[in-house]
Chimera marker file (.cmm) of the C-alpha trace (Angstrom):
<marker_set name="trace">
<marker id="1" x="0.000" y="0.000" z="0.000" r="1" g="1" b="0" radius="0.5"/>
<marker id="2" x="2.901" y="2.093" z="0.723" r="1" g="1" b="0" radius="0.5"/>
<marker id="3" x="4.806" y="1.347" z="-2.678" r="1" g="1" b="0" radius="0.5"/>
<marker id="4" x="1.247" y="2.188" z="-4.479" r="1" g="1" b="0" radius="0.5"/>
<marker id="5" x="1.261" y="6.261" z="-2.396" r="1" g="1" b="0" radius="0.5"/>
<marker id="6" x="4.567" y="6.976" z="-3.402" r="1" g="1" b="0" radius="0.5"/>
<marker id="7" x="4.150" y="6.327" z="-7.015" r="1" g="1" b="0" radius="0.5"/>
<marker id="8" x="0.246" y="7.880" z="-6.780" r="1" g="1" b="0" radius="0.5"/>
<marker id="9" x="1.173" y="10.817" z="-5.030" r="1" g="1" b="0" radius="0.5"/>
<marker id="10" x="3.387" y="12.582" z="-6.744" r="1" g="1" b="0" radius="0.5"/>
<marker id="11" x="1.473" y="12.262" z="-10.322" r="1" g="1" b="0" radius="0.5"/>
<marker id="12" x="-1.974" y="13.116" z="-8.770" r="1" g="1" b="0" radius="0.5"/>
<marker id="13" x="0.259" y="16.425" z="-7.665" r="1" g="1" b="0" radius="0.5"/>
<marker id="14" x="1.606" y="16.691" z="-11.329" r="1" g="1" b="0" radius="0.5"/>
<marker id="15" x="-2.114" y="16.524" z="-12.569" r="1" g="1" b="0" radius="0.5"/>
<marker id="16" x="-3.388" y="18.700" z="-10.262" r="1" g="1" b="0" radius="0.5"/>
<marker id="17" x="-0.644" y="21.325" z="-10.638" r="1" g="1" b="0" radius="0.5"/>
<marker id="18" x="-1.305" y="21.519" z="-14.643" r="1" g="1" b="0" radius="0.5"/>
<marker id="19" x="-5.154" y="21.204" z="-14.055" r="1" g="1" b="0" radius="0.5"/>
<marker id="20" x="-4.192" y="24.778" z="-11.792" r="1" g="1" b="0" radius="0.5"/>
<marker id="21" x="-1.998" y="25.778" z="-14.906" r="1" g="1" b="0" radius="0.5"/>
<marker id="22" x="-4.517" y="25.725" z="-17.818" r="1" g="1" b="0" radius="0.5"/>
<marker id="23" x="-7.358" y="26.975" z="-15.611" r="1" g="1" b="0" radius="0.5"/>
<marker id="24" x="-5.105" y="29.700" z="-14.778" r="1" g="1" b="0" radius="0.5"/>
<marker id="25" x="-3.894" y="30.408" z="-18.147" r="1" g="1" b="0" radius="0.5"/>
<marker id="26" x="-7.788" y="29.700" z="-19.839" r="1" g="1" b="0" radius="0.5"/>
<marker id="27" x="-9.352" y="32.291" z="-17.368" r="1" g="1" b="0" radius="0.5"/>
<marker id="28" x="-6.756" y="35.007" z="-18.216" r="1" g="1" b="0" radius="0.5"/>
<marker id="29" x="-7.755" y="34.222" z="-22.155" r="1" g="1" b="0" radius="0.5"/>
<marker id="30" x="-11.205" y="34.663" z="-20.999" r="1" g="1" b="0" radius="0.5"/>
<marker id="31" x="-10.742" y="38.056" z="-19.418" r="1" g="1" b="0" radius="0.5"/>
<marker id="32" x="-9.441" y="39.242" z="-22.878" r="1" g="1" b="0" radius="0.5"/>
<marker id="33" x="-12.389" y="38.321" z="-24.183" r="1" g="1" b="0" radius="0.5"/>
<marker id="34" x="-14.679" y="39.624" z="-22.034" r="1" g="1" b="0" radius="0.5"/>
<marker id="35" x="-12.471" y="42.780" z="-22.889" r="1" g="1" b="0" radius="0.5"/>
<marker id="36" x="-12.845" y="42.731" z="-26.195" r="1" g="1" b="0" radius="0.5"/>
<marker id="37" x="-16.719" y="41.823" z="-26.234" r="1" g="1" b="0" radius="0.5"/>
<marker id="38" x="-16.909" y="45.184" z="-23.903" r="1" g="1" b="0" radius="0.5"/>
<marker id="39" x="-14.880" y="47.514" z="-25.724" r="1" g="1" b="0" radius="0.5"/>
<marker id="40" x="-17.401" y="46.250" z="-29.017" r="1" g="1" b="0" radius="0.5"/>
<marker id="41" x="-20.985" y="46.835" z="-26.686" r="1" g="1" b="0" radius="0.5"/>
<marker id="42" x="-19.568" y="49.796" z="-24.911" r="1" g="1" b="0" radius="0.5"/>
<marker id="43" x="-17.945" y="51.669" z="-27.365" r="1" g="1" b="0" radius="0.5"/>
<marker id="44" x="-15.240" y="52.049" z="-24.920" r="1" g="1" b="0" radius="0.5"/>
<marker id="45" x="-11.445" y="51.879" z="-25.164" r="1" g="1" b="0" radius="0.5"/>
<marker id="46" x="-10.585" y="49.186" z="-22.281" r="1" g="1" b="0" radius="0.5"/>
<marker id="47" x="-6.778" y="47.992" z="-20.798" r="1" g="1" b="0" radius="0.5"/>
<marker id="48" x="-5.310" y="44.787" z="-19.393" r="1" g="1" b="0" radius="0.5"/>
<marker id="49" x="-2.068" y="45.366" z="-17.700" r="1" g="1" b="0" radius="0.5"/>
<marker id="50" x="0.375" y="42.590" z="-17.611" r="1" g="1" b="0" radius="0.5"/>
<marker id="51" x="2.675" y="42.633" z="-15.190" r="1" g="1" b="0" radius="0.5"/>
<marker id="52" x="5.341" y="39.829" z="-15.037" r="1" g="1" b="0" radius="0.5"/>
<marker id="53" x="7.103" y="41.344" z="-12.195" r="1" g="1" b="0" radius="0.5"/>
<marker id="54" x="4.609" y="40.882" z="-9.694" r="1" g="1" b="0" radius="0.5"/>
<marker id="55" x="2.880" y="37.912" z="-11.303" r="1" g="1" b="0" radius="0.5"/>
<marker id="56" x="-0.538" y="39.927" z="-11.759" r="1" g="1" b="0" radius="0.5"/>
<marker id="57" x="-2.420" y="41.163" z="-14.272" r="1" g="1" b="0" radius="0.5"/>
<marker id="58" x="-5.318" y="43.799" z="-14.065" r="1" g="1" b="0" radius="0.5"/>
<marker id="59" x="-8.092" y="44.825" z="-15.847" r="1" g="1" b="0" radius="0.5"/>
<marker id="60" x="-9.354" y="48.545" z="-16.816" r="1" g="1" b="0" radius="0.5"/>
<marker id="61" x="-11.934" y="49.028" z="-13.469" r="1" g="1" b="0" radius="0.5"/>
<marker id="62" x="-8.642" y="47.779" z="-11.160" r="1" g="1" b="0" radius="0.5"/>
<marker id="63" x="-9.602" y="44.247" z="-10.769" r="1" g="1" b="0" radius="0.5"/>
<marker id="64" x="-6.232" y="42.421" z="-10.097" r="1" g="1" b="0" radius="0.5"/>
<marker id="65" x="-5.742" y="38.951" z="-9.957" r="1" g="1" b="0" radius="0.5"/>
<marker id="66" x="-2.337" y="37.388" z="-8.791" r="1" g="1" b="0" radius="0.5"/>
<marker id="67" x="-1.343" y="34.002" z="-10.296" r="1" g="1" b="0" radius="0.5"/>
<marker id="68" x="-0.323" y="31.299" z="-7.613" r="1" g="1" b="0" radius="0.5"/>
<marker id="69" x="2.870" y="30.968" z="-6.632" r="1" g="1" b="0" radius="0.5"/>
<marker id="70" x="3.926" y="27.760" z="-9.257" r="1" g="1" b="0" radius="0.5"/>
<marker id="71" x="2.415" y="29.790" z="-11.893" r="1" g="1" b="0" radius="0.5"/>
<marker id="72" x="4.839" y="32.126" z="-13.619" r="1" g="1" b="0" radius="0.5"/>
<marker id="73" x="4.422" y="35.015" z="-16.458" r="1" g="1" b="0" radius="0.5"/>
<marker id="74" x="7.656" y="34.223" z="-18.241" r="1" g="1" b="0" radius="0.5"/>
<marker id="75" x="7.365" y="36.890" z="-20.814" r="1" g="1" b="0" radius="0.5"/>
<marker id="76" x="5.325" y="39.251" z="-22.346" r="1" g="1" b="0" radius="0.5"/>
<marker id="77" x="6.001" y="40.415" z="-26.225" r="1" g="1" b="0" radius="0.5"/>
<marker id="78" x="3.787" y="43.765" z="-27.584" r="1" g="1" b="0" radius="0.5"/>
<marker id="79" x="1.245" y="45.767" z="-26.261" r="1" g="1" b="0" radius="0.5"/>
<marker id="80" x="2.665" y="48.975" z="-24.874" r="1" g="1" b="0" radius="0.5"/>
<marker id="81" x="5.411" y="49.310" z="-22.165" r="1" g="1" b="0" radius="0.5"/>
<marker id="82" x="4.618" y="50.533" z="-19.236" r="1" g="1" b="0" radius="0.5"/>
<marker id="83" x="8.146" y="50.146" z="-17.472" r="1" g="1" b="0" radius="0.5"/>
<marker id="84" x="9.376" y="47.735" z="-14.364" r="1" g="1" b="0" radius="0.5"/>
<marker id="85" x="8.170" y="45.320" z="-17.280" r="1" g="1" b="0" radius="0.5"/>
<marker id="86" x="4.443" y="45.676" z="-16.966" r="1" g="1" b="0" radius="0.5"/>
<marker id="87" x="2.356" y="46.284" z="-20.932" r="1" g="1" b="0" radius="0.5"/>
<marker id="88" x="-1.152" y="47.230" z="-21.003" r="1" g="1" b="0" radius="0.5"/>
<marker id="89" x="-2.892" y="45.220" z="-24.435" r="1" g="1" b="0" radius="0.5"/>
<marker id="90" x="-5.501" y="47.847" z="-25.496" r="1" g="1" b="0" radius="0.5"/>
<marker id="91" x="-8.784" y="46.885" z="-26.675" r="1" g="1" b="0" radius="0.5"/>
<marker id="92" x="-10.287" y="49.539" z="-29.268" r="1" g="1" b="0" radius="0.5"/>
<marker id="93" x="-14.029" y="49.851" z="-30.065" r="1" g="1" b="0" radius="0.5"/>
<marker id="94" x="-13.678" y="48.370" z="-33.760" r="1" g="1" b="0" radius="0.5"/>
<marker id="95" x="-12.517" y="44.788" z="-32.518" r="1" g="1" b="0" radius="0.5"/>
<marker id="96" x="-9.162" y="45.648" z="-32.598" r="1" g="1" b="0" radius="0.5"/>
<marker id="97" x="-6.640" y="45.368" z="-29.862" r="1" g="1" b="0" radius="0.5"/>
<marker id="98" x="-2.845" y="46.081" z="-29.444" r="1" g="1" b="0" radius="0.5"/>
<marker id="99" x="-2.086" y="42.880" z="-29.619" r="1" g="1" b="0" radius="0.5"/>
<marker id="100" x="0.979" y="40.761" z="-28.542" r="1" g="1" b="0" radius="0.5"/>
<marker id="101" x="1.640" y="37.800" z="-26.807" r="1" g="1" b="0" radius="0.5"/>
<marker id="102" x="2.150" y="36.516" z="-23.125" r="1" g="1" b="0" radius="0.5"/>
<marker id="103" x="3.857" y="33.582" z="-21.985" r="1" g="1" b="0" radius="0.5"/>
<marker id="104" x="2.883" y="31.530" z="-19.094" r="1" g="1" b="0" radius="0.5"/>
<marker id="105" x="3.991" y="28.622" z="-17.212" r="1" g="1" b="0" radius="0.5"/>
<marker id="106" x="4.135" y="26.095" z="-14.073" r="1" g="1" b="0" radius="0.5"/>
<marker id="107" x="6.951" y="24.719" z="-12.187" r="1" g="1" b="0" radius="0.5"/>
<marker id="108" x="8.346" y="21.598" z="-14.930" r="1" g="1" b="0" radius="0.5"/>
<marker id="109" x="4.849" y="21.643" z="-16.543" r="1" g="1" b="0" radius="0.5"/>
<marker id="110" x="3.615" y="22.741" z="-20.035" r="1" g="1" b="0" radius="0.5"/>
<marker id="111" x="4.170" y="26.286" z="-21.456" r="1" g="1" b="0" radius="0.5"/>
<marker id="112" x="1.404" y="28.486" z="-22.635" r="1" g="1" b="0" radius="0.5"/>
<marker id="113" x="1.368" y="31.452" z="-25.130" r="1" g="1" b="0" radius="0.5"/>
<marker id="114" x="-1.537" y="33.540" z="-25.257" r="1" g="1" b="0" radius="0.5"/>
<marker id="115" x="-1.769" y="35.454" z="-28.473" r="1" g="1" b="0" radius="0.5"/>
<marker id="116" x="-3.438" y="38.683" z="-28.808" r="1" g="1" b="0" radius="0.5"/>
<marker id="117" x="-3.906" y="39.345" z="-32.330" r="1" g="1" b="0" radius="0.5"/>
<marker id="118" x="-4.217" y="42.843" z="-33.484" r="1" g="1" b="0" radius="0.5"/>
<marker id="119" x="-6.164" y="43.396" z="-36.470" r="1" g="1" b="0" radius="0.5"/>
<marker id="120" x="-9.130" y="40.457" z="-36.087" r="1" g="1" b="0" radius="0.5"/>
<marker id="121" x="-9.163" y="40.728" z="-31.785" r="1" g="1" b="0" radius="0.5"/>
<marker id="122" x="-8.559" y="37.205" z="-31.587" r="1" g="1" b="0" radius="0.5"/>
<marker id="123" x="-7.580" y="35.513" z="-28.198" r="1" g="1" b="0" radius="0.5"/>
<marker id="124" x="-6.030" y="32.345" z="-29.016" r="1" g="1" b="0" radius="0.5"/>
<marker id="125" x="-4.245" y="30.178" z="-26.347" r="1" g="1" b="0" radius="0.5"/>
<marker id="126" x="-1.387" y="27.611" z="-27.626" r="1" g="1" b="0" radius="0.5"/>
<marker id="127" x="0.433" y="24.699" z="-26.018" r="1" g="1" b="0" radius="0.5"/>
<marker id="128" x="3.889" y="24.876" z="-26.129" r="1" g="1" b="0" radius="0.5"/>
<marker id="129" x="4.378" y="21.622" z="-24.070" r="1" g="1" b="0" radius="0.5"/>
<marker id="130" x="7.090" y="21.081" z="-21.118" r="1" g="1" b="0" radius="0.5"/>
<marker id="131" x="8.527" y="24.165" z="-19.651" r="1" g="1" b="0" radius="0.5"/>
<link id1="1" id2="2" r="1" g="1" b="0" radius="0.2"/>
<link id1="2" id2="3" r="1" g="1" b="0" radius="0.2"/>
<link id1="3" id2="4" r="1" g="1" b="0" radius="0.2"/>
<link id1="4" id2="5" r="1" g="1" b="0" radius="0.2"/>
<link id1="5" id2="6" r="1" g="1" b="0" radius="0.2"/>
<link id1="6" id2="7" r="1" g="1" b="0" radius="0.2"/>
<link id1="7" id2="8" r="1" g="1" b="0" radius="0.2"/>
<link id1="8" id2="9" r="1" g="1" b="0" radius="0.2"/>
<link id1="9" id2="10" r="1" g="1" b="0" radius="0.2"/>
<link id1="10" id2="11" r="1" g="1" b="0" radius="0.2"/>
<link id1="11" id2="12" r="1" g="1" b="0" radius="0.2"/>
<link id1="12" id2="13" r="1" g="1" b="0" radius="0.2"/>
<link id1="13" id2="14" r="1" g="1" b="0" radius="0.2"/>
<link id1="14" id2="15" r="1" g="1" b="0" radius="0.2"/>
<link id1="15" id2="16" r="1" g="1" b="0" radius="0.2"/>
<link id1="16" id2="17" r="1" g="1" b="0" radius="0.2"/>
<link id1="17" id2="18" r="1" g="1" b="0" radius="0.2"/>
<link id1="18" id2="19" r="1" g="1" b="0" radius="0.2"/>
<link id1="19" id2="20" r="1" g="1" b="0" radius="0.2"/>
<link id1="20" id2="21" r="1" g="1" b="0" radius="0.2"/>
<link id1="21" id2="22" r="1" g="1" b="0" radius="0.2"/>
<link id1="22" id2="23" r="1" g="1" b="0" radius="0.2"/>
<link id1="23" id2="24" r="1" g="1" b="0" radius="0.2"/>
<link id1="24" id2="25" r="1" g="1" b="0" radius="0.2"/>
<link id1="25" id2="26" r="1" g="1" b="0" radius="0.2"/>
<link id1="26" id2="27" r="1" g="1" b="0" radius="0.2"/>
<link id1="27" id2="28" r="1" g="1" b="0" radius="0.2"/>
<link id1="28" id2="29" r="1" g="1" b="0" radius="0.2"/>
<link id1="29" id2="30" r="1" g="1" b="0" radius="0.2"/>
<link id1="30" id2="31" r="1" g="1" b="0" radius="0.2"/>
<link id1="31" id2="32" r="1" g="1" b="0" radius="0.2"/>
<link id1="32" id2="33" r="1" g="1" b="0" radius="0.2"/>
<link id1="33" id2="34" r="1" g="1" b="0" radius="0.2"/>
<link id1="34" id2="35" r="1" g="1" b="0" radius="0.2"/>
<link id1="35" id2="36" r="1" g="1" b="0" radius="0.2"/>
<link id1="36" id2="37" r="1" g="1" b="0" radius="0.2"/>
<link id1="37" id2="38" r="1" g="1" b="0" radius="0.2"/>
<link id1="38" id2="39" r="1" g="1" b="0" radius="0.2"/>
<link id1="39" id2="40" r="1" g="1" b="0" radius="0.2"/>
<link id1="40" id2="41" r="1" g="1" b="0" radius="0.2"/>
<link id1="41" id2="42" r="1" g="1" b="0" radius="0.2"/>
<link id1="42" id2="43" r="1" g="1" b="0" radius="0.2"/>
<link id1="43" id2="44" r="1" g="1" b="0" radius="0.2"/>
<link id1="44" id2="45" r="1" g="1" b="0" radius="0.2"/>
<link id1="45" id2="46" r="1" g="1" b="0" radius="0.2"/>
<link id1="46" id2="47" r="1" g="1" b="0" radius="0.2"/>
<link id1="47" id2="48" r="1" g="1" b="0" radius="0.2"/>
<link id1="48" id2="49" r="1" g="1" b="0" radius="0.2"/>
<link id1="49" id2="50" r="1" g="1" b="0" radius="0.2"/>
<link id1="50" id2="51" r="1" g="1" b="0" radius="0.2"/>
<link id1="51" id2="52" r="1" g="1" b="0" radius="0.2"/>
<link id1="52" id2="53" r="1" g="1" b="0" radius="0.2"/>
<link id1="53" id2="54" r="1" g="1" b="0" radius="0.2"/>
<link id1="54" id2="55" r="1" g="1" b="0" radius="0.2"/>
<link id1="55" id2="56" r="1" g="1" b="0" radius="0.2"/>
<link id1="56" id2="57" r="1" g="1" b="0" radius="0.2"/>
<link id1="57" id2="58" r="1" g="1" b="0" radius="0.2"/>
<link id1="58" id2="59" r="1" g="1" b="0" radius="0.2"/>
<link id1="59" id2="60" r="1" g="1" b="0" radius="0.2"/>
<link id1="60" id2="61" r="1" g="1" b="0" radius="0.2"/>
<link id1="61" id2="62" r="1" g="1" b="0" radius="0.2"/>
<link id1="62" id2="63" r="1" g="1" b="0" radius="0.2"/>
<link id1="63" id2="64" r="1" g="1" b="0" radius="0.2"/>
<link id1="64" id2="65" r="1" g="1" b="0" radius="0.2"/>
<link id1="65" id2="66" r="1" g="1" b="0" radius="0.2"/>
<link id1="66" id2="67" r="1" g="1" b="0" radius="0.2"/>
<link id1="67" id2="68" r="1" g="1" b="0" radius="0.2"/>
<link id1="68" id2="69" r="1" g="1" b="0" radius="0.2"/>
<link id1="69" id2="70" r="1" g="1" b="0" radius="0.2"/>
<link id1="70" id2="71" r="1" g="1" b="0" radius="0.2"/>
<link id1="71" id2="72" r="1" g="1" b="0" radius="0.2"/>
<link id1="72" id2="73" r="1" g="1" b="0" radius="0.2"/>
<link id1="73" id2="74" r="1" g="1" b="0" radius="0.2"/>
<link id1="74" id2="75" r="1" g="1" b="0" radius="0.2"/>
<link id1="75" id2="76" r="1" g="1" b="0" radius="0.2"/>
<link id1="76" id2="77" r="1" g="1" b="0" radius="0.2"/>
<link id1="77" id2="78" r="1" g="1" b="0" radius="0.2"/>
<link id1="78" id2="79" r="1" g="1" b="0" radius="0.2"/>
<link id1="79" id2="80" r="1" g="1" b="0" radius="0.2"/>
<link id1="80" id2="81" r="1" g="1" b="0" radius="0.2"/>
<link id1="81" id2="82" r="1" g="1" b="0" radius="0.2"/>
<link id1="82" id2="83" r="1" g="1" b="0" radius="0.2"/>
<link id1="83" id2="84" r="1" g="1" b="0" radius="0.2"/>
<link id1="84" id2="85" r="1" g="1" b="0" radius="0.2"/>
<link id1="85" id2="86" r="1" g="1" b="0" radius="0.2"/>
<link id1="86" id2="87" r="1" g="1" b="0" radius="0.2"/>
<link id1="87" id2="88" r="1" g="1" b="0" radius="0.2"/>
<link id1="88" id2="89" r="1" g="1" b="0" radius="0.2"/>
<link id1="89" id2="90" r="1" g="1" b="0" radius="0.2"/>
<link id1="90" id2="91" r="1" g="1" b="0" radius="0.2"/>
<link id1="91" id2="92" r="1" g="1" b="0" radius="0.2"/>
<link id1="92" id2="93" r="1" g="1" b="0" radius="0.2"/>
<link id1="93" id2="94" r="1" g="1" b="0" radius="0.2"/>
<link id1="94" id2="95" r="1" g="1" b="0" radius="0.2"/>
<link id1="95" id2="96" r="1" g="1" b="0" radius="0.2"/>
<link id1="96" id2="97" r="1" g="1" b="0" radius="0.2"/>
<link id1="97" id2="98" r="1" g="1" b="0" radius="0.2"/>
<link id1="98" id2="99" r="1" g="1" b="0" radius="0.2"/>
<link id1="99" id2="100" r="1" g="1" b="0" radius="0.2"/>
<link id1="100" id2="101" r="1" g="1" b="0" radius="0.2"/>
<link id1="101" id2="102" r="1" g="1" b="0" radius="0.2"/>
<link id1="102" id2="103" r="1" g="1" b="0" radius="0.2"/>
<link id1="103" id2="104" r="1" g="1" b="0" radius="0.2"/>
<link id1="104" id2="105" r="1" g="1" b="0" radius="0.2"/>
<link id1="105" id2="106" r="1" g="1" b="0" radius="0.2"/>
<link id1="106" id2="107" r="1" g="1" b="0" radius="0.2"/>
<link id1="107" id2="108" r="1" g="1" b="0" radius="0.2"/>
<link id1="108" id2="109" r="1" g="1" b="0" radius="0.2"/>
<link id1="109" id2="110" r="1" g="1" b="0" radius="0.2"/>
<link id1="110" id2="111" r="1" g="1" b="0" radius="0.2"/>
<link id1="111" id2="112" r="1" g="1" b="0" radius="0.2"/>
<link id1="112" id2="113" r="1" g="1" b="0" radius="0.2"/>
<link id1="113" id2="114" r="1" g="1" b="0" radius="0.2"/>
<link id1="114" id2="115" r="1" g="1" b="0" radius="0.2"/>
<link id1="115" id2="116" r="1" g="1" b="0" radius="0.2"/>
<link id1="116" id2="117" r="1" g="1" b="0" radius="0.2"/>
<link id1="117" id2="118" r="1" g="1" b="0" radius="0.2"/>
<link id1="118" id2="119" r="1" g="1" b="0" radius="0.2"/>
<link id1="119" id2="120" r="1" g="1" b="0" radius="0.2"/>
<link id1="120" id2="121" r="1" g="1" b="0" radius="0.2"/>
<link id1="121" id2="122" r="1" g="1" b="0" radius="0.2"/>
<link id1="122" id2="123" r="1" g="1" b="0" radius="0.2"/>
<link id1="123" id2="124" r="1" g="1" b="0" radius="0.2"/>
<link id1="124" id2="125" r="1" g="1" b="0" radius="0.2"/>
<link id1="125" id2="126" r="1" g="1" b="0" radius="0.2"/>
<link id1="126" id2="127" r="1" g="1" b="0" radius="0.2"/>
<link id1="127" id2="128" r="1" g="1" b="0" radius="0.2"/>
<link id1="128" id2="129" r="1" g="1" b="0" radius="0.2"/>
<link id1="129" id2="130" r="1" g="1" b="0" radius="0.2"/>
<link id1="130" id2="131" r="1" g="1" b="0" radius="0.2"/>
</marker_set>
């Protein structure tokens, strides 16, 4: 019984820990959405701030949301600088958004890219496997 919760253990953790990972990394994709789909209805420029250096990322009313601690924004490419390494991705009226991409991952689990694309507003999340 032993022999069978040491090899359990440690992959339930795995599975749990990349479970937090994608939820993590989905529910971020789905804020840009939501961003978007505002900025359409409300005819309203809106902001998502990305900031790597505390782990965080907030939206235009000053809703912030910390990643846990395994999770980790490993890099963010576009949007405009805001310095200390934080970009705000800007989300136009038309559908359009200053786009770029961010890069998340766990602790030795898959890598995630979140894409941004400018000119059609797409949010499109890709696998990038093992970190």
């Amino acid at each position: 019984m032993g022999l069978v919760s040491a090899l359990v253990l440690p992959a339930m953790e795995r599975v749990l820990a990349r479970r937090e990972l994608r939820q993590s990394v989905l529910g971020l994709a789905a804020v840009a959405r939501n961003l978007r789909g505002r900025a359409l209805s409300e005819s309203a420029v809106l902001r998502l701030v990305v900031d790597p250096s505390e782990n965080s990322y907030e939206v235009s009313s000053g809703n912030k949301v910390a990643f846990p601690e395994q999770i980790k924004i490993t890099g963010v490419d576009g949007g405009e600088p805001l310095g200390d390494g934080a970009s705000q991705f800007i989300f136009f009226p038309n559908g359009s958004i200053l786009g770029g991409e961010i890069d998340i991952s766990g602790d030795g689990l898959s890598a995630y890219r979140i894409r941004l694309e400018s000119l059609t507003g797409r949010v499109v999340v890709l696998e990038d496997g093992p970190a």
